[in-house]
N, C-alpha and C positions, 0 to 999 in steps of 0.2 A: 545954315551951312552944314553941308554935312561931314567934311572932317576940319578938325579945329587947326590953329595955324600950328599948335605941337606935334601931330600927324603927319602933317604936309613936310615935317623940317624933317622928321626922322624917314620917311620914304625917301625926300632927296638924300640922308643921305647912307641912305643903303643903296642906292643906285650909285652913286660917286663912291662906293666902298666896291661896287658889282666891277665898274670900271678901273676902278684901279687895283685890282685883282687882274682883269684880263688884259691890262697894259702889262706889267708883270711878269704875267706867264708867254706871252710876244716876246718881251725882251728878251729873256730865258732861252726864250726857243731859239729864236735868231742868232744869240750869242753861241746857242752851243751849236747848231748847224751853220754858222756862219764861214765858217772854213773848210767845210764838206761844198756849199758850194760855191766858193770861190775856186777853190778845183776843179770843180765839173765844168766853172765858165771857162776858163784857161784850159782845161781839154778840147771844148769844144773852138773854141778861139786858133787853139793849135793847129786842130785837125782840118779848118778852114783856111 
């Protein structure tokens, strides 16, 4: 074998730490632009 079953657990879970980092910074993001554009829909909703 060439990585042992204790390599394989610690890779998985740096990728499930990679990932829930960049869920995170989504939420974040969303949260704080979330009412920028829900404005811009309801502008344009308007103007239609």
């Amino acid at each position: 074998m060439l990585f042992s079953l204790k390599e394989r657990g610690q890779g998985m879970v740096e990728y499930a730490l990679i990932l829930v980092l960049v869920a995170v910074v989504v939420i974040v993001a969303l949260t704080a632009l979330g009412t920028n554009i829900s404005g811009i829909f309801s502008k344009v909703n308007t103007t239609m």
